[in-house]
C-alpha positions in Angstrom: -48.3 19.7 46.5 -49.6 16.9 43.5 -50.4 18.8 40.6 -53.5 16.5 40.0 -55.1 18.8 37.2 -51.8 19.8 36.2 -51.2 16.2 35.6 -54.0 14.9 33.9 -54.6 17.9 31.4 -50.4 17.2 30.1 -51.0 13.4 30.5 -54.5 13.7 28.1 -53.1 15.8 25.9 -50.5 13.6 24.9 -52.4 10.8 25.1 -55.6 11.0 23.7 -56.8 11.5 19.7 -57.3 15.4 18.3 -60.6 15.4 20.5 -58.0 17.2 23.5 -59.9 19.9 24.7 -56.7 22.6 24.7 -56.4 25.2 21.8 -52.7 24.0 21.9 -51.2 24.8 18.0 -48.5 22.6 19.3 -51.0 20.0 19.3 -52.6 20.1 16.3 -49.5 20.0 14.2 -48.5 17.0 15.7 -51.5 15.4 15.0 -52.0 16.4 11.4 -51.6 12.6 10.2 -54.7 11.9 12.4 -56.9 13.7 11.0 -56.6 12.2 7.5 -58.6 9.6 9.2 -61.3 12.0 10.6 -64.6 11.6 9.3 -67.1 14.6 10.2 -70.9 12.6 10.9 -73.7 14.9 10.9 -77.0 14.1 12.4 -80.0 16.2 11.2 -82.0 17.5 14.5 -84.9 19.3 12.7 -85.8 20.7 9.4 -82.5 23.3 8.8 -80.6 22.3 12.0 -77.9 19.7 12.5 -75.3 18.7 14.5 -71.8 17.7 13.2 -69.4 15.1 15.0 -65.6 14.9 14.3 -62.5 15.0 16.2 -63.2 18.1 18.5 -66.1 20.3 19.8 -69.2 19.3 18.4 -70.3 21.4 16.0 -74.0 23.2 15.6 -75.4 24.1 12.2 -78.3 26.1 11.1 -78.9 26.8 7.5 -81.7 28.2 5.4 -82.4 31.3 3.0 -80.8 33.4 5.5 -77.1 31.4 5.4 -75.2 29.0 7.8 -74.3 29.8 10.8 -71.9 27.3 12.4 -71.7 27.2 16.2 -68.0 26.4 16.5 -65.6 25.2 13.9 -63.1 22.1 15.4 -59.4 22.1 14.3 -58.2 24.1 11.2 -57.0 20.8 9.0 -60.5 19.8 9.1 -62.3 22.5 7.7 -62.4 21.0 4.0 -64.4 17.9 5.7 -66.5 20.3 7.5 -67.1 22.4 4.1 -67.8 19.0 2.5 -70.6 17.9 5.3 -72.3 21.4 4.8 -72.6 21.2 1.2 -74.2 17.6 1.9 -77.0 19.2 3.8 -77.8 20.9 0.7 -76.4 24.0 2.7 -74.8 27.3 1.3 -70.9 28.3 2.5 -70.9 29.4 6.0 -72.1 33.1 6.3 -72.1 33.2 9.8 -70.1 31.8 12.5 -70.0 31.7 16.6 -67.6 30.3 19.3 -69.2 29.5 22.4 -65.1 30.0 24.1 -62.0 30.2 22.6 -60.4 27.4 23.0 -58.2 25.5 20.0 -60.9 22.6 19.1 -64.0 25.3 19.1 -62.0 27.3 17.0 -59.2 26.4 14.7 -60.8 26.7 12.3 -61.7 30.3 12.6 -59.1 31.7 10.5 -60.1 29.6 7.3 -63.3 30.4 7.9 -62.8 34.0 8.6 -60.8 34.2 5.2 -64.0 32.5 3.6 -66.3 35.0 4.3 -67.6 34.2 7.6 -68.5 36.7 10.1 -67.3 35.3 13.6 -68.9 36.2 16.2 -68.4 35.4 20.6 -68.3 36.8 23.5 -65.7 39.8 24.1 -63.4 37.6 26.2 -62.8 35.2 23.4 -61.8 38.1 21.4 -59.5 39.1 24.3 -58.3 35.9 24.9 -57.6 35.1 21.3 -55.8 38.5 20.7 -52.8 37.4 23.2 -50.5 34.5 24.2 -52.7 32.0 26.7 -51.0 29.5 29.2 -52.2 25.8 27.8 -51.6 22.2 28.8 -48.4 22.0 27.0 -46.9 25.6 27.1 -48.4 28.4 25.3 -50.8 29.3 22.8 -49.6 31.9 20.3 -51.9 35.0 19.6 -54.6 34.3 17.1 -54.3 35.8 13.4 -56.5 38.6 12.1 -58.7 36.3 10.1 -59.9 34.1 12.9 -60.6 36.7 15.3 -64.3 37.4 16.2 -65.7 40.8 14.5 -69.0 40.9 16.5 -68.4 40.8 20.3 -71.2 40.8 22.9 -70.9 41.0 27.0 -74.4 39.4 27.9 -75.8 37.5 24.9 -76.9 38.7 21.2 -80.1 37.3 19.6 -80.4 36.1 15.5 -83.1 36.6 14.0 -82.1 33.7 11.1 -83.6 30.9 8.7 -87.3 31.2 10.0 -85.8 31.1 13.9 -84.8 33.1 17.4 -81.2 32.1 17.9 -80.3 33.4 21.7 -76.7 33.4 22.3 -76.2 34.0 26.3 -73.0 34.0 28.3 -72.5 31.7 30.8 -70.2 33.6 33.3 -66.4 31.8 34.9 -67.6 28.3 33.9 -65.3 26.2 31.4 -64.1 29.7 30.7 -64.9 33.2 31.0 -66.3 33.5 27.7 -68.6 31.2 27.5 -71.7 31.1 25.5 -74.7 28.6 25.1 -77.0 29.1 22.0 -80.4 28.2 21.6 -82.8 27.9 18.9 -86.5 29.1 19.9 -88.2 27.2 17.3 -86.4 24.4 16.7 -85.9 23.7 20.3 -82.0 22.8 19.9 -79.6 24.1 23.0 -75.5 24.0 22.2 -74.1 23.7 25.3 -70.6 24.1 24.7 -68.1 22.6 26.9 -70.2 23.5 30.0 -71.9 20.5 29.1 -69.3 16.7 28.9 -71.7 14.3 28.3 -70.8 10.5 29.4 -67.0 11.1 27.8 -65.3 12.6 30.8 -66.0 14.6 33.8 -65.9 18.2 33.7 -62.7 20.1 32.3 -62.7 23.6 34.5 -60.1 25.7 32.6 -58.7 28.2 35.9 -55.7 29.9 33.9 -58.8 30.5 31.0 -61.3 32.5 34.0 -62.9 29.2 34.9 -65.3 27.9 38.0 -66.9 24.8 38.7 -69.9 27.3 40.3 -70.3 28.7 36.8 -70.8 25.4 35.6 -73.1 24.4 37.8 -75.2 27.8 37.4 -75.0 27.7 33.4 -76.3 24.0 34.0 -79.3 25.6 36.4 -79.7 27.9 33.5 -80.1 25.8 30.8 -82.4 23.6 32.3 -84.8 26.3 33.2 -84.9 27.1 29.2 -85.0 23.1 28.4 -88.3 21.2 28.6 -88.2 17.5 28.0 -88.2 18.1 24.1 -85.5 20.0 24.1 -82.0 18.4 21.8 -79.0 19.1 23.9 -75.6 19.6 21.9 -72.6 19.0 24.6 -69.0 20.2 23.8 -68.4 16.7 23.8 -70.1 13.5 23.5 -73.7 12.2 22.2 -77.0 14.0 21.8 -78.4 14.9 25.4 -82.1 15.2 26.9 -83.1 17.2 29.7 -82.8 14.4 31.9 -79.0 13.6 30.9 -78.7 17.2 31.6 -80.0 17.1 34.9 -78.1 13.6 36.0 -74.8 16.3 34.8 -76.4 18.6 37.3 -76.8 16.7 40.2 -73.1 15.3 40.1 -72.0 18.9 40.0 -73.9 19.9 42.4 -73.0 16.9 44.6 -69.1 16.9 44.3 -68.8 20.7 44.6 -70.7 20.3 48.4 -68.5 17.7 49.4 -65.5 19.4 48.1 -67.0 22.4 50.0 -67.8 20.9 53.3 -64.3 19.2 53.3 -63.1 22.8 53.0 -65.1 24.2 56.0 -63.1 21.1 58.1 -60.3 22.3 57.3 -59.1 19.4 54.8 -56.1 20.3 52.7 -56.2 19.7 48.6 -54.4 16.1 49.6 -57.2 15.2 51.6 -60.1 16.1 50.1 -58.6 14.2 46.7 -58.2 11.3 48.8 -61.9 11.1 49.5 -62.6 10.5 46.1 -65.7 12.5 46.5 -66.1 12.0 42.2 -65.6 8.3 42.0 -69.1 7.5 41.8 -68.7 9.2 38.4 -65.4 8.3 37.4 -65.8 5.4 35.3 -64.5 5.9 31.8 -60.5 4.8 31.7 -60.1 6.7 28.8 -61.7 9.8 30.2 -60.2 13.4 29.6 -60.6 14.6 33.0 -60.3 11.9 35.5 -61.7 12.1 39.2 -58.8 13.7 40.9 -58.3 16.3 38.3 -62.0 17.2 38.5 -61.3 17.1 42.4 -58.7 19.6 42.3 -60.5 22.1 40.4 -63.5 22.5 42.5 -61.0 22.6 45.3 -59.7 25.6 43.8 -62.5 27.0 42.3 -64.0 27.0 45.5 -60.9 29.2 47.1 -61.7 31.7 44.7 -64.1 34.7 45.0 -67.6 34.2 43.7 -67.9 36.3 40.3 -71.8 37.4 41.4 -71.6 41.0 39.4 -71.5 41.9 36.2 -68.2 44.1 35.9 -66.4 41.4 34.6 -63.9 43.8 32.3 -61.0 45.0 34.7 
């Protein structure tokens, strides 16, 4: 059998710039020299709340009287620059920080923040997953240190009460992970998607060996939408500023690849077939995409293979 997700996610991580979406260390220290070039951009998205772009996940901030709190942290050589952008926003040191997964470009730089001062905060798979060895693009991730390990660990959601706002962390269950979170600020009316949310830089990245499903995606995207209105600023994992309609357009291809992938199953197609139907070329467009259409392919297929995760014992 062709390894199509197997494939592309050793092929991109070689390939492409320290945006790679695998917590790979092995990674990151061979692309040190690249991120002397790194500049972090933020773009202010209300009064106290921005968003910060760099090599990486993109990077919510929220600061006021009450602290910073960062929504994710990018790759542990670029914490100084993302110190530095902070202090430009007239912002105190970060005082609290959250990982909507665990993954290396969400969180590297955990441990430098951890050492800070930070409180780090996600879901009690990150923890889990961050305690232990994890299976990557490239080999294995070794176990996280003590310093960038979440403190504060929640199984449904935790809510801040922060800087003059309701910040609503919810879990997103088997999606891009199994620790997903997306965060949302009441006030404000700013939703941080994580990488449940690729916007126009690559289809979908469904991490299986990490507890992942392309239905979870699909249902965090039905979630998110129902909290959205056409106001709402939309922070992807990856990629530009997003509406509600960009979000929805991300919806509809889900929800259009994973029935064709599924009715394709129900013939009886095998993962060969169903890849050669192309069934996400309509979407496919970007050469220098992460995930590519027969990667994407292959994970549905086997998401699809796998039970449905519709309780809430998720600890075994």
């Amino acid at each position: 059998m062709e390894h199509y997700f197997q494939k592309a996610l050793i092929a991109g991580l070689i390939a492409i710039s320290p945006v790679a979406l695998s917590g790979c260390t092995e990674v990151v220290a061979q692309s040190n020299d690249r991120f002397a070039n790194v500049e972090i951009k933020a773009e202010k998205l209300g009064d106290g709340i921005a968003v910060l772009f760099g090599a990486g996940g993109n990077i919510g901030v929220s600061y006021g009287p009450d602290g910073t709190v960062l929504i994710d942290d990018q790759f542990a050589p670029l914490t100084p620059k993302i110190q530095a952008a902070i202090a430009q926003l007239d912002a105190e040191p970060v005082k609290y920080l959250i990982n909507t997964h665990w993954h290396g470009d969400h969180s590297g730089g955990n441990e430098n923040f951890g050492k800070a001062g930070a409180l780090i905060m996600a879901h009690d798979h990150v923890r889990e997953r961050m305690l232990g060895e994890q299976k990557s693009g490239r080999g294995n991730d070794p176990a996280a240190p003590k310093e960038a390990l979440p403190t504060v660990t929640y199984h449904d959601g935790i809510k801040l009460h922060l800087n003059g706002d309701e910040v609503h962390v919810k879990h997103m269950k088997h999606g891009h992970t199994d620790g997903d979170s997306i965060v949302f600020w009441k006030k404000a009316n700013v939703l941080h998607m994580g990488d449940l949310y690729f916007n126009k830089v690559t289809l979908p990245f469904i991490d299986l060996n990490s507890g992942g499903n392309a239905r979870g995606v699909l249902a965090a995207a039905e979630k998110a939408l129902k909290m959205a209105d056409e106001n709402t600023k939309i922070i992807p994992g990856h990629g530009p500023m997003a509406s509600k309609v960009d979000l929805m357009e991300y919806r509809d291809m889900l929800k259009s690849v994973i029935e064709a992938v599924g009715a394709a199953q129900g013939e009886g197609k095998s993962l060969e077939q169903v890849v050669a139907m192309k069934p996400a070329a309509k979407w496919d467009t970007n050469p220098n995409a992460f995930i590519k259409g027969d990667a994407f392919v292959e994970a549905v297929y086997k998401s699809l293979k796998m039970p449905e995760h519709n309780k809430d014992h998720e600890h075994q």
